[in-house]
Backbone atoms as SQL, in Angstrom:
CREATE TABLE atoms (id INTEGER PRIMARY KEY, chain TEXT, resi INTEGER, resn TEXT, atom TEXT, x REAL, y REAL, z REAL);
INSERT INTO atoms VALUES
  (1, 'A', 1, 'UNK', 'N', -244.644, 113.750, 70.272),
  (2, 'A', 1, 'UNK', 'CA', -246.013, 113.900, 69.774),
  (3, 'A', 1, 'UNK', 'C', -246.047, 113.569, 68.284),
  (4, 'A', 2, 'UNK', 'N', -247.066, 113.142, 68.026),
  (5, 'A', 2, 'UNK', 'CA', -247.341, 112.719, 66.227),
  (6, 'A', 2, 'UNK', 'C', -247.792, 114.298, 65.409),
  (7, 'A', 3, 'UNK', 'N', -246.570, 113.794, 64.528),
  (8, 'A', 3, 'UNK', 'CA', -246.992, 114.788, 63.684),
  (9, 'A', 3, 'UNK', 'C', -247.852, 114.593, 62.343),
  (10, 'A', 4, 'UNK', 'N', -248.629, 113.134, 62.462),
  (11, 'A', 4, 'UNK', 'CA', -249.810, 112.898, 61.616),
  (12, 'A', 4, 'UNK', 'C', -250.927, 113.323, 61.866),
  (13, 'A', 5, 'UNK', 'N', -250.909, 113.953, 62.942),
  (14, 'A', 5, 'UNK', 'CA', -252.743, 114.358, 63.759),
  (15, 'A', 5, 'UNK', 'C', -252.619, 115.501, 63.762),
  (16, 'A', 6, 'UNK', 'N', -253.504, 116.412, 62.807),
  (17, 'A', 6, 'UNK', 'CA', -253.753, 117.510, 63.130),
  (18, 'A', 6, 'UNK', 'C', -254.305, 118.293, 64.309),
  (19, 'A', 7, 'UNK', 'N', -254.717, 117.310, 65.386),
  (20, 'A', 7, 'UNK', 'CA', -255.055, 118.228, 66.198),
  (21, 'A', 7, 'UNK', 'C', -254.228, 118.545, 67.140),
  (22, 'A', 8, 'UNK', 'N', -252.910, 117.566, 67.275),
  (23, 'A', 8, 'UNK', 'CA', -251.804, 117.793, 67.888),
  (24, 'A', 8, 'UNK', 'C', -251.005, 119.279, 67.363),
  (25, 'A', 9, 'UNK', 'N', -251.338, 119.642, 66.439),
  (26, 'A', 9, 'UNK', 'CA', -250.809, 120.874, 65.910),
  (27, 'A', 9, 'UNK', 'C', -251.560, 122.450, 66.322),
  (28, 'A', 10, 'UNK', 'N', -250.390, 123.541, 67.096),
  (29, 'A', 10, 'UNK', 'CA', -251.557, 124.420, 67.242),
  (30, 'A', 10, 'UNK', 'C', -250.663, 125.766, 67.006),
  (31, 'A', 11, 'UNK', 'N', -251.331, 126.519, 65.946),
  (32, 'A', 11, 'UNK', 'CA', -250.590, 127.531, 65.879),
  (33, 'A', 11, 'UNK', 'C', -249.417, 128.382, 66.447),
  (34, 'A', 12, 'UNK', 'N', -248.193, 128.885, 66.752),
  (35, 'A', 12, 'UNK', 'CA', -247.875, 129.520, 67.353),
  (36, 'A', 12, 'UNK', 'C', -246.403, 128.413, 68.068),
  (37, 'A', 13, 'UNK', 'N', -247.135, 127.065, 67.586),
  (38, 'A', 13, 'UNK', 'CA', -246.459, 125.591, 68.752),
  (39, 'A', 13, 'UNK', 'C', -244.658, 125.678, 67.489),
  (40, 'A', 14, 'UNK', 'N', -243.737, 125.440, 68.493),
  (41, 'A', 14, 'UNK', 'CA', -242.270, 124.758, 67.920),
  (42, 'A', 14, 'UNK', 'C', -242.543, 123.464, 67.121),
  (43, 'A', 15, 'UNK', 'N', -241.937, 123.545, 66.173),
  (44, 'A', 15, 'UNK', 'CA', -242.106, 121.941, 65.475),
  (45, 'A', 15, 'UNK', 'C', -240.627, 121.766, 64.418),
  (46, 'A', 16, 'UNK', 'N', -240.712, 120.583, 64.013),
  (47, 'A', 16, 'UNK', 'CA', -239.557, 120.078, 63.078),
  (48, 'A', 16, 'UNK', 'C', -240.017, 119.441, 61.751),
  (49, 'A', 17, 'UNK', 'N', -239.826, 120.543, 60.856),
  (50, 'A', 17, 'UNK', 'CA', -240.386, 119.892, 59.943),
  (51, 'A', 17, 'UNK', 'C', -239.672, 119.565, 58.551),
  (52, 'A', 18, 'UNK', 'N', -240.209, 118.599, 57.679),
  (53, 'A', 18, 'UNK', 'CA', -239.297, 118.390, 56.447),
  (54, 'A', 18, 'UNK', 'C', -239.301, 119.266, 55.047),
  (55, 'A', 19, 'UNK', 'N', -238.579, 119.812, 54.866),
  (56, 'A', 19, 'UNK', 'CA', -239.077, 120.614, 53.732),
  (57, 'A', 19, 'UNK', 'C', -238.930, 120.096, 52.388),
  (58, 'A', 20, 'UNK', 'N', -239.908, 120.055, 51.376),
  (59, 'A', 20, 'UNK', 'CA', -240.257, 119.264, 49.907),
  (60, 'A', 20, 'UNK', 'C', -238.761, 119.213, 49.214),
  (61, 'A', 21, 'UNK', 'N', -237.563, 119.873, 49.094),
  (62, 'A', 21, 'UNK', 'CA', -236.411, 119.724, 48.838),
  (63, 'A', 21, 'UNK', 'C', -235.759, 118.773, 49.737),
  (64, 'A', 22, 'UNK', 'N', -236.010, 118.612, 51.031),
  (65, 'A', 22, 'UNK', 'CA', -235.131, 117.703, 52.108),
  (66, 'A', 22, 'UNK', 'C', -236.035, 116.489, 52.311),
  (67, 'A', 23, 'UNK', 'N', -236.979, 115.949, 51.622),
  (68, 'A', 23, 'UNK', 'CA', -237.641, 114.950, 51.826),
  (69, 'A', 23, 'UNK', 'C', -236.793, 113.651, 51.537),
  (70, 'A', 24, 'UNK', 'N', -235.768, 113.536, 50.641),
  (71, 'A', 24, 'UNK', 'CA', -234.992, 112.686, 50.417),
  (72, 'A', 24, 'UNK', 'C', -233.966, 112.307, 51.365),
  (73, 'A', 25, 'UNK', 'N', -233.065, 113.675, 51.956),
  (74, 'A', 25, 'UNK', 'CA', -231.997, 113.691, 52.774),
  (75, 'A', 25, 'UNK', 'C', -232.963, 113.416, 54.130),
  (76, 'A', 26, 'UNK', 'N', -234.313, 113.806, 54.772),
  (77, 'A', 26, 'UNK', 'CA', -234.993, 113.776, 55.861),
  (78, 'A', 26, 'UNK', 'C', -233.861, 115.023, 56.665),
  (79, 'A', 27, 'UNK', 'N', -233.686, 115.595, 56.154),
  (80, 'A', 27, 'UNK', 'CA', -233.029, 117.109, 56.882),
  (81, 'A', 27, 'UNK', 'C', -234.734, 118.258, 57.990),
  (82, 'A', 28, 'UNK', 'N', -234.239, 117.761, 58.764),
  (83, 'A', 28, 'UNK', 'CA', -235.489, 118.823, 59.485),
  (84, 'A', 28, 'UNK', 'C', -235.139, 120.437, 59.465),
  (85, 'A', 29, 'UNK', 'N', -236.151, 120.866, 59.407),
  (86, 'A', 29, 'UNK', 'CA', -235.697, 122.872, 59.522),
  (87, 'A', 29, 'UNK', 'C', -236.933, 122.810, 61.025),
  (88, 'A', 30, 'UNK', 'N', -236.299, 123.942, 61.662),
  (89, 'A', 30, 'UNK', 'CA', -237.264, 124.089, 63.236),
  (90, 'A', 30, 'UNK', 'C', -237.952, 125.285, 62.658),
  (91, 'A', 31, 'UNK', 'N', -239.082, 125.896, 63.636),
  (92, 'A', 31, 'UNK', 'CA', -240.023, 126.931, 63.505),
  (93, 'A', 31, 'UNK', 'C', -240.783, 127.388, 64.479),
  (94, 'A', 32, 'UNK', 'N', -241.991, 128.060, 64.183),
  (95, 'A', 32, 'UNK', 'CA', -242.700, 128.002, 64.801),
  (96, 'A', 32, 'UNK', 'C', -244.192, 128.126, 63.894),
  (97, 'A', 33, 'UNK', 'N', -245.163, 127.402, 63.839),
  (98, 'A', 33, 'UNK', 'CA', -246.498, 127.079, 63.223),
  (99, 'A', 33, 'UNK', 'C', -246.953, 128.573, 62.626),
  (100, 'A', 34, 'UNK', 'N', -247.417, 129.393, 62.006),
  (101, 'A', 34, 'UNK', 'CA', -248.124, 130.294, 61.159),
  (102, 'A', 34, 'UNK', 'C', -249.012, 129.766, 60.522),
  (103, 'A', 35, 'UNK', 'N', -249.425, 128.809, 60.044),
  (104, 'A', 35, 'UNK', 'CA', -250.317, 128.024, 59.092),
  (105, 'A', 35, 'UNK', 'C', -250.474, 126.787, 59.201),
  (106, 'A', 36, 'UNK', 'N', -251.585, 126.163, 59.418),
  (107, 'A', 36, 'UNK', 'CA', -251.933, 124.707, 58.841),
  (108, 'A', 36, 'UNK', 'C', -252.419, 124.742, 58.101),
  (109, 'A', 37, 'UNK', 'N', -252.044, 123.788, 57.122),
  (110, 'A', 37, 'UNK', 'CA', -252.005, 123.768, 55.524),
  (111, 'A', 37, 'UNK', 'C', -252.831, 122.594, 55.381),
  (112, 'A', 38, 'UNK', 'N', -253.160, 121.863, 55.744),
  (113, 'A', 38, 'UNK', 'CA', -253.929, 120.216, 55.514),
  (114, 'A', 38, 'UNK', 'C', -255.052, 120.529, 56.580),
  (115, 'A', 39, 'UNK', 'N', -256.335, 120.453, 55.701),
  (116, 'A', 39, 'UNK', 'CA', -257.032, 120.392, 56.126),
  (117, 'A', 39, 'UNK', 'C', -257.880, 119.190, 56.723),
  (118, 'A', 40, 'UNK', 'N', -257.127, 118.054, 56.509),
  (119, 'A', 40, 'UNK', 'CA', -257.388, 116.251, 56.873),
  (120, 'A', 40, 'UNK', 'C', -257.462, 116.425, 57.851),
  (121, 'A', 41, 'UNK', 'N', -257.795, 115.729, 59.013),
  (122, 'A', 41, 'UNK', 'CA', -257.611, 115.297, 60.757),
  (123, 'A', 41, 'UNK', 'C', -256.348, 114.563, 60.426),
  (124, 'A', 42, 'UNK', 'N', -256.141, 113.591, 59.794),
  (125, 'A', 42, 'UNK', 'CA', -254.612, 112.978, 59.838),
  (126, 'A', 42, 'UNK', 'C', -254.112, 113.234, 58.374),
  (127, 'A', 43, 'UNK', 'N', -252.914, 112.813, 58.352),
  (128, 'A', 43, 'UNK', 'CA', -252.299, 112.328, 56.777),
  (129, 'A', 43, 'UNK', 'C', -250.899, 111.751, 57.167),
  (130, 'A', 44, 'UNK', 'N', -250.715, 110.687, 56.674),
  (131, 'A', 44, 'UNK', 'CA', -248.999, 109.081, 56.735),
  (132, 'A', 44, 'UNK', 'C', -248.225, 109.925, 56.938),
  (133, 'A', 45, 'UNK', 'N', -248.191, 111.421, 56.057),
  (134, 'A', 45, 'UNK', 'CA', -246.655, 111.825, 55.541),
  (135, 'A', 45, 'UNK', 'C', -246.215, 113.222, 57.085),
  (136, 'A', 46, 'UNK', 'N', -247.182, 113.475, 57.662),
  (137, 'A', 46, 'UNK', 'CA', -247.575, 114.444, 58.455),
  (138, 'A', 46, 'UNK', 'C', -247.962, 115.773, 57.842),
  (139, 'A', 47, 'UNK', 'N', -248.620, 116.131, 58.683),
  (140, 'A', 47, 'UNK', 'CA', -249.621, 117.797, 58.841),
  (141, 'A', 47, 'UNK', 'C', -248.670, 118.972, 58.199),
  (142, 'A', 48, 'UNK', 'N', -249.351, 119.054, 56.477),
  (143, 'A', 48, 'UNK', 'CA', -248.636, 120.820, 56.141),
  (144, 'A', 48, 'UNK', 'C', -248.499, 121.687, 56.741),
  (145, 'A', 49, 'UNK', 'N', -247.892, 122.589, 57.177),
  (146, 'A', 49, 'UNK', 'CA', -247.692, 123.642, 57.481),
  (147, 'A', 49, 'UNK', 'C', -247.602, 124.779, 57.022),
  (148, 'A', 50, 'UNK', 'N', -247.261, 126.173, 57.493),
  (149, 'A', 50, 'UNK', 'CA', -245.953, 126.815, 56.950),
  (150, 'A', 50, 'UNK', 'C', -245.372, 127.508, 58.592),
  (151, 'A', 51, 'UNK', 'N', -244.432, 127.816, 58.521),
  (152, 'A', 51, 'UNK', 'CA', -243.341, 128.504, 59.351),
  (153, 'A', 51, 'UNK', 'C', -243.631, 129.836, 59.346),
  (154, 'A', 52, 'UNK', 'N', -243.358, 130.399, 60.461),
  (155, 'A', 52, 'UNK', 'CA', -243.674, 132.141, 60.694),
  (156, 'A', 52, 'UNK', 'C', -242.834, 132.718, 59.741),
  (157, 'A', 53, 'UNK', 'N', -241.691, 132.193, 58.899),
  (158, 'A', 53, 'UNK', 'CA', -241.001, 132.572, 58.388),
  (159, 'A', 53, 'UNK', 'C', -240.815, 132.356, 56.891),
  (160, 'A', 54, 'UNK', 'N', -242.150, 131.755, 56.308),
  (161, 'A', 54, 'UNK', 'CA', -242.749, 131.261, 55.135),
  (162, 'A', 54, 'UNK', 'C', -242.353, 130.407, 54.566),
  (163, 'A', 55, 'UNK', 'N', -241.569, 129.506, 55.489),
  (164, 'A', 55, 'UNK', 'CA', -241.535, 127.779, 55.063),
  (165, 'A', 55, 'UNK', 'C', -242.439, 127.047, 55.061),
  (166, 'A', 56, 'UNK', 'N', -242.585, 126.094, 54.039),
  (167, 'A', 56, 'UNK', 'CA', -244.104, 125.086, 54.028),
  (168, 'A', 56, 'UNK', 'C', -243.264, 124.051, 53.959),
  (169, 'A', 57, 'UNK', 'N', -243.838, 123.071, 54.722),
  (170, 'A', 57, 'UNK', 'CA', -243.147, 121.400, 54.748),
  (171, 'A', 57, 'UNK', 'C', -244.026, 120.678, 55.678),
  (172, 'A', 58, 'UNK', 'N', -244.215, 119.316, 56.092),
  (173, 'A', 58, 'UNK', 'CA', -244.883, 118.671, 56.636),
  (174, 'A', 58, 'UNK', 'C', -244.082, 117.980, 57.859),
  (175, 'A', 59, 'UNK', 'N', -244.969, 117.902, 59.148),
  (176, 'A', 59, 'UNK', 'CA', -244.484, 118.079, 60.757),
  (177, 'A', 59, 'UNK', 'C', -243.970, 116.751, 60.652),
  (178, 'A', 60, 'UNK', 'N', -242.759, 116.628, 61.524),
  (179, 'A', 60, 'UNK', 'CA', -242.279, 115.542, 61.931),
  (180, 'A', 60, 'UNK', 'C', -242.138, 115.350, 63.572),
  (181, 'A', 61, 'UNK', 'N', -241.824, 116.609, 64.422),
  (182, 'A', 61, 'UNK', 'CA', -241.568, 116.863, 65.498),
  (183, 'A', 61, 'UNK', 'C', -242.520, 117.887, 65.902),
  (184, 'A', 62, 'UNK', 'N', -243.022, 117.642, 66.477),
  (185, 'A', 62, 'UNK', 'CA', -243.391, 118.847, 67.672),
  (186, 'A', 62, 'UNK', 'C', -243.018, 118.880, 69.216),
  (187, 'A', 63, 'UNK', 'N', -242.117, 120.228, 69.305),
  (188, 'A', 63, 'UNK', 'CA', -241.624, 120.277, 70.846),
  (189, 'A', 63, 'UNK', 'C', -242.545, 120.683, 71.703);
C-alpha cells in the first residue's frame, strides 16, 4: 500500500516508517499509527505520523 495517501492510513493500522534521523540511512522503525500528522490527502515524501510509542516519521510501509 502507498504510503503517500493519506487515506490509506488509519489509526491503530501497522506501518514502517522512516524516522527524521534515518532518512539518510532509509532505516525503517515498525509501529502502530497514534497520530496523523499531515494534514494533505497526499505528500512525495509520505504521510507524518507518530507511533503509539511517540515516534514521528513519515510512512513508507503499511502492513
Amino acid at each position: 500500500m502507498d504510503g503517500n495517501k493519506r487515506a490509506n492510513i488509519k489509526i491503530g493500522a501497522e506501518v514502517s516508517i522512516v524516522l527524521k534521523q534515518d532518512q539518510r540511512s532509509g532505516d525503517l522503525t515498525e509501529g502502530v499509527v497514534a497520530k496523523i500528522l499531515t494534514n494533505s490527502a497526499n505528500h512525495p515524501h509520505g504521510i507524518k505520523v507518530m507511533l503509539d510509542d511517540g515516534k514521528v516519521g513519515r510512512v513508507k510501509v503499511i502492513h
